[in-house]
N, C-alpha and C positions, 0 to 999 in steps of 0.2 A: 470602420468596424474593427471591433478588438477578433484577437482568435480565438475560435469556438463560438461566435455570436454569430446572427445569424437575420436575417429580416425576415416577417412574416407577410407576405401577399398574397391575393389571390390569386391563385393560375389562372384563370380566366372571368379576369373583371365582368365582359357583357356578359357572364352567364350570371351576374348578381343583375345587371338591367333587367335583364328578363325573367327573372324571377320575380320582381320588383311590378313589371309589367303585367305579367299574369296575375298577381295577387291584386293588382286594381282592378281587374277586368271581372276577379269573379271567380279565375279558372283556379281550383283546387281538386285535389282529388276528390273522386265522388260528387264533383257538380253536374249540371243538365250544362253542355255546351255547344255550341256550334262551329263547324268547322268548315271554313270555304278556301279555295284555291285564289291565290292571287298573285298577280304580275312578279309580285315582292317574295315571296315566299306562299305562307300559308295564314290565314287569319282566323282568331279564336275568339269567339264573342262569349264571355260569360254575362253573371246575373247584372253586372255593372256598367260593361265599356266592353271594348273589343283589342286586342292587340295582336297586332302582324309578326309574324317566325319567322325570320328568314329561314329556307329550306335547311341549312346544316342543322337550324337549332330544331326545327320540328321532327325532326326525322329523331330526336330523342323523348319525343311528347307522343305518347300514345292514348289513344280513344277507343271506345266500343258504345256501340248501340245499344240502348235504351233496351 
């Protein structure tokens, strides 16, 4: 690398998987979801598929009832 250049990455790669993972599954803002507790974390079933949180990551993913 020359001086003053600089590489662009992401801070935190699995937070693109997971992003990646919710938009398969459905879960968007303003979707009907559901939300169960599991061994692994926490799992989110939207209108599609279902994906698993681990706990760090859900504790950044908020829900409210219907």
């Amino acid at each position: 690398m020359t001086p003053g250049s600089a590489k662009a990455r992401c801070p935190v790669p699995s937070a693109l998987q997971l992003l990646g993972a919710l938009r398969h599954a459905g879960v968007r803002p303003g979707a009907m979801v559901s939300v169960t507790s599991s061994p692994d974390g926490v799992t989110v079933g939207g209108d599609r598929a279902t994906a698993v949180l681990p706990a760090s990551a859900a504790a950044h993913v908020f829900v409210a009832e219907p």
